[in-house]
PyMOL Python script that loads the backbone (N, CA, C, O; Angstrom):
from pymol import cmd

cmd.read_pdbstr("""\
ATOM      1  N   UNK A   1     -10.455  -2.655   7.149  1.00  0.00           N
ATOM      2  CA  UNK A   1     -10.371  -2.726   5.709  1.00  0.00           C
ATOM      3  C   UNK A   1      -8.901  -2.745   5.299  1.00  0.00           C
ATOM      4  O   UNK A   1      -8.303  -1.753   4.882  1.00  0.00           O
ATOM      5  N   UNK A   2      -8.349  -4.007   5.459  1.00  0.00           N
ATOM      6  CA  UNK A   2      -7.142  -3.976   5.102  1.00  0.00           C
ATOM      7  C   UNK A   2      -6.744  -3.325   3.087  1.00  0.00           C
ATOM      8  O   UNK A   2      -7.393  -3.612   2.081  1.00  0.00           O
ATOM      9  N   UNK A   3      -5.712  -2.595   3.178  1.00  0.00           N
ATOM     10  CA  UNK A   3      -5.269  -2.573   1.822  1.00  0.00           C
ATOM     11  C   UNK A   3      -4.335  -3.337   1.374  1.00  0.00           C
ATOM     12  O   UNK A   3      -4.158  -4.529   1.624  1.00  0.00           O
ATOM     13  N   UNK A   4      -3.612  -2.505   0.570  1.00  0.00           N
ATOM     14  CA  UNK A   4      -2.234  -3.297  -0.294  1.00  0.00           C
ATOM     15  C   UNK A   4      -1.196  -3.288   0.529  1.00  0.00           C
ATOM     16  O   UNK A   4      -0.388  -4.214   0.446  1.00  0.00           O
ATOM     17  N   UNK A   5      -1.042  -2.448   1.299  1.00  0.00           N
ATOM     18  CA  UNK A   5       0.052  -2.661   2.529  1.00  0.00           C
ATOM     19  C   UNK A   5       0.062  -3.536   3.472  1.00  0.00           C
ATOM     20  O   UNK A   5       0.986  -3.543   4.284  1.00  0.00           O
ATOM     21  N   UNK A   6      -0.809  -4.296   3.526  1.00  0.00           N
ATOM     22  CA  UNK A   6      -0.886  -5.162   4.468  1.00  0.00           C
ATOM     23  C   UNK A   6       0.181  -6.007   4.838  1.00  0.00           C
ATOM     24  O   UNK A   6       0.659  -6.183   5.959  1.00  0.00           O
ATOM     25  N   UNK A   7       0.660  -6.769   3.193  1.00  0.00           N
ATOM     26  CA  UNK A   7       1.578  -7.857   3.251  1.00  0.00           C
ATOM     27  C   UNK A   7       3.235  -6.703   2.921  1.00  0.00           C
ATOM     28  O   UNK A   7       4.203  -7.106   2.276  1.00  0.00           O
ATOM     29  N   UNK A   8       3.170  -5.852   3.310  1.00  0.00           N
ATOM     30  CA  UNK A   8       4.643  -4.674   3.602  1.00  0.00           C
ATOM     31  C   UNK A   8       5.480  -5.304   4.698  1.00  0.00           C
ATOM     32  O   UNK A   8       4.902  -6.005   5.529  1.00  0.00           O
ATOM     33  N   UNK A   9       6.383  -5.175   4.752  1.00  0.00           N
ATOM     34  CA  UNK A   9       7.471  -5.203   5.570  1.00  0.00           C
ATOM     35  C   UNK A   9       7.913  -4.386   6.407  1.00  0.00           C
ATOM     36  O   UNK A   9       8.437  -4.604   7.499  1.00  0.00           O
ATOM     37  N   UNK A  10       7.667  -3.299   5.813  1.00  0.00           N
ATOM     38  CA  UNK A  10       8.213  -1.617   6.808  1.00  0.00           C
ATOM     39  C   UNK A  10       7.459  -1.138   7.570  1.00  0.00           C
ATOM     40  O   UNK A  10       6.374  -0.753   7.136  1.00  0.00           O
ATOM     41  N   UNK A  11       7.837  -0.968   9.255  1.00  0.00           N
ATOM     42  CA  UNK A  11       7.028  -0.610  10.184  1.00  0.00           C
ATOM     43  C   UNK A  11       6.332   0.785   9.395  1.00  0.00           C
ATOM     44  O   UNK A  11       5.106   0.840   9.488  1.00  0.00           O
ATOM     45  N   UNK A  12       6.842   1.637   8.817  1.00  0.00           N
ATOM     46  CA  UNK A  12       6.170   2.763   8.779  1.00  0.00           C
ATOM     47  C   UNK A  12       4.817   2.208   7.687  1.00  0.00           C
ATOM     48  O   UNK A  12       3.753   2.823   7.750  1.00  0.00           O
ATOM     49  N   UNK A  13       4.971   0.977   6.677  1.00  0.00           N
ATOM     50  CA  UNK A  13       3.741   1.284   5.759  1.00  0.00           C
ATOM     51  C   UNK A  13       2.716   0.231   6.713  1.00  0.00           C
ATOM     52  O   UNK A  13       1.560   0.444   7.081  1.00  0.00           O
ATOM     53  N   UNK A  14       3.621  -1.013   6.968  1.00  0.00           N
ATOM     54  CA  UNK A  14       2.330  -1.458   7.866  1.00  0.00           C
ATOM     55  C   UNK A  14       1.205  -0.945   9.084  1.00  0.00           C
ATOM     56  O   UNK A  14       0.173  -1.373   9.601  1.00  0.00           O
ATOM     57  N   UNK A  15       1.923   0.012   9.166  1.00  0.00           N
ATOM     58  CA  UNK A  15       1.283   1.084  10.154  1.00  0.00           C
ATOM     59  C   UNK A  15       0.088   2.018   9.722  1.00  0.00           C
ATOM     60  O   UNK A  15      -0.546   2.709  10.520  1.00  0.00           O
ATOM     61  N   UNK A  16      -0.170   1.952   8.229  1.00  0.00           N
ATOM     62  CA  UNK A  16      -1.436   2.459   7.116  1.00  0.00           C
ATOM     63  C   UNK A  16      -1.940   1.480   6.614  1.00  0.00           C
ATOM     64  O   UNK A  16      -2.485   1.405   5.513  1.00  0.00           O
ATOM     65  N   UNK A  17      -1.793   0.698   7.368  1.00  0.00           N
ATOM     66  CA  UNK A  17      -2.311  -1.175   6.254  1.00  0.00           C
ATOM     67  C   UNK A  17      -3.807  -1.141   6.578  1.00  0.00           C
ATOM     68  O   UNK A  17      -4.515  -1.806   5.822  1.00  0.00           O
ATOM     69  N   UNK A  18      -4.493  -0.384   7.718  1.00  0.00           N
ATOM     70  CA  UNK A  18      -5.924  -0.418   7.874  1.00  0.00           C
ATOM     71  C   UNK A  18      -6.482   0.861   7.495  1.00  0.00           C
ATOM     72  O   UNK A  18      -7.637   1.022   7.888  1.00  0.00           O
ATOM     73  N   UNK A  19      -5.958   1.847   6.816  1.00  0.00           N
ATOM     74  CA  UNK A  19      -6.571   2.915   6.456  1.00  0.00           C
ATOM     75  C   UNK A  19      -7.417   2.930   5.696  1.00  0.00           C
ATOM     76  O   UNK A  19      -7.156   2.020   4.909  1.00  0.00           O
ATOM     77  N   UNK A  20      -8.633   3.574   5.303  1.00  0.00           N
ATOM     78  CA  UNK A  20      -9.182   3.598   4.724  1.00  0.00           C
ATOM     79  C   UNK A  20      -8.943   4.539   3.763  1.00  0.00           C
ATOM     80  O   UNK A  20      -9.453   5.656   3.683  1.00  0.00           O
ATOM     81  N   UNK A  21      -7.568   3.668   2.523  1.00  0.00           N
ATOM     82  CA  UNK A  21      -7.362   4.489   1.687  1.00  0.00           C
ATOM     83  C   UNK A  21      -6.932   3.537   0.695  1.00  0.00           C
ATOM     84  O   UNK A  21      -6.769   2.435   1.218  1.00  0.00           O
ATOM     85  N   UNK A  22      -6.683   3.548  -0.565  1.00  0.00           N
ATOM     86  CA  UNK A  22      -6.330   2.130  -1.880  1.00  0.00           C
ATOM     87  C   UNK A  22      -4.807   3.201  -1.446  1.00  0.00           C
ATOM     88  O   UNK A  22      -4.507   4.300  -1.913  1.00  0.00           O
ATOM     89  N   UNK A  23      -4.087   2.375  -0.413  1.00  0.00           N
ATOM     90  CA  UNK A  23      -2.608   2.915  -0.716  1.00  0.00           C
ATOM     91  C   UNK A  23      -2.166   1.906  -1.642  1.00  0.00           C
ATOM     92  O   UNK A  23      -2.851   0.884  -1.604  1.00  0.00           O
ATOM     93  N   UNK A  24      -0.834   1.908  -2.788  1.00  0.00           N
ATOM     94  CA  UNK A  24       0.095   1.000  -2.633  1.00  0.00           C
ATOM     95  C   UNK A  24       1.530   1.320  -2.652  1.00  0.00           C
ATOM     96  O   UNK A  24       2.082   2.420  -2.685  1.00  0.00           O
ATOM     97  N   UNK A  25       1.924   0.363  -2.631  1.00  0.00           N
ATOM     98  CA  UNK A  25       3.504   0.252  -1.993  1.00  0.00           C
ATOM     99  C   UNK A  25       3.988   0.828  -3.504  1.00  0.00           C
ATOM    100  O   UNK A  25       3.363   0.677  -4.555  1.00  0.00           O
ATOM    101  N   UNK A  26       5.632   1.726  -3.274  1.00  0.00           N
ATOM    102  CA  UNK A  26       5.994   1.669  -4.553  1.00  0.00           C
ATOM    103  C   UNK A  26       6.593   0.867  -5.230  1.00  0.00           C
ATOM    104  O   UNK A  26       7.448   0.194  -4.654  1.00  0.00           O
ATOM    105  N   UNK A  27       6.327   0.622  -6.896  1.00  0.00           N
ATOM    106  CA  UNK A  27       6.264  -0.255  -7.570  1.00  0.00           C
ATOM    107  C   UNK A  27       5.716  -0.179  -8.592  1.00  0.00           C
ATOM    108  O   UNK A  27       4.898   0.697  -8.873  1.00  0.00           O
ATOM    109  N   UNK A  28       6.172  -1.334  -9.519  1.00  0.00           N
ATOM    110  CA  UNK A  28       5.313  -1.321 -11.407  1.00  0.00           C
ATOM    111  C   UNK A  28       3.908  -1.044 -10.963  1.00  0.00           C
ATOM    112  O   UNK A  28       3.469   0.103 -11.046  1.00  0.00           O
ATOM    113  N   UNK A  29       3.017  -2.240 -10.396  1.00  0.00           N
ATOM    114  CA  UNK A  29       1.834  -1.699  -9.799  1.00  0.00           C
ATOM    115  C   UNK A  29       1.507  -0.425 -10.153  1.00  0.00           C
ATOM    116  O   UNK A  29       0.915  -0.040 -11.161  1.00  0.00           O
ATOM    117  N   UNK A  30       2.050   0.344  -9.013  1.00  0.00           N
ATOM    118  CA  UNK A  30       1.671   1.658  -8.709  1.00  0.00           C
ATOM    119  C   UNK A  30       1.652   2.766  -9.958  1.00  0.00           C
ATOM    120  O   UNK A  30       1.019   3.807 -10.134  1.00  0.00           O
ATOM    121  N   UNK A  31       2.605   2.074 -10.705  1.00  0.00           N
ATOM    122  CA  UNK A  31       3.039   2.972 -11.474  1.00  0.00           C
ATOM    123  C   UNK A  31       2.255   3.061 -12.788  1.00  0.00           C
ATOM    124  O   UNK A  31       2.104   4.101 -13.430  1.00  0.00           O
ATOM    125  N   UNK A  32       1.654   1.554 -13.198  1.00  0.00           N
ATOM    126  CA  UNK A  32       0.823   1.316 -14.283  1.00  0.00           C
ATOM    127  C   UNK A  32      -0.837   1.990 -13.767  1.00  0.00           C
ATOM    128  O   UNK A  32      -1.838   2.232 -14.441  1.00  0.00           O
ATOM    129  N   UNK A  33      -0.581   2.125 -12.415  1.00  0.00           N
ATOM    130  CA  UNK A  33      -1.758   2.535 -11.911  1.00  0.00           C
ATOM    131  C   UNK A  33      -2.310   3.928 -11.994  1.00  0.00           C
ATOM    132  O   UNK A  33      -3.456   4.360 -12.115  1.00  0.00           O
ATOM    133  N   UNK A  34      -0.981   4.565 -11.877  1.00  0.00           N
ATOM    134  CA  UNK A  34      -1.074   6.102 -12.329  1.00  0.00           C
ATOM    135  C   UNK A  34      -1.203   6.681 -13.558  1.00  0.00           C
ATOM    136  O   UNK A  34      -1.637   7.787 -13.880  1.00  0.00           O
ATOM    137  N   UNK A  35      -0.628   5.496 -14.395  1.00  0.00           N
ATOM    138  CA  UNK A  35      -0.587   5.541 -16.164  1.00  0.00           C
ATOM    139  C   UNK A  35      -2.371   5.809 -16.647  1.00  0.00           C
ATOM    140  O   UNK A  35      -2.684   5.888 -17.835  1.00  0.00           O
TER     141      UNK A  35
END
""", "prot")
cmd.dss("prot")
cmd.show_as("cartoon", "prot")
cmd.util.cbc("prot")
cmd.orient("prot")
């Protein structure tokens, strides 16, 4: 179940890109998401 990390760049987030969790990267996204 890929998430939003998938298309990341950084070994450490692509490394949670199959978790079974709605991660996302930080960002407006994230941020309107928390709003």
């Amino acid at each position: 179940m890929p998430n939003r990390l998938i298309n990341e760049t950084s070994p450490y987030l692509l490394q949670h890109a199959n978790n079974p969790v709605d991660w996302y990267p930080w960002g407006e996204e994230a941020l309107e998401r928390a709003r």
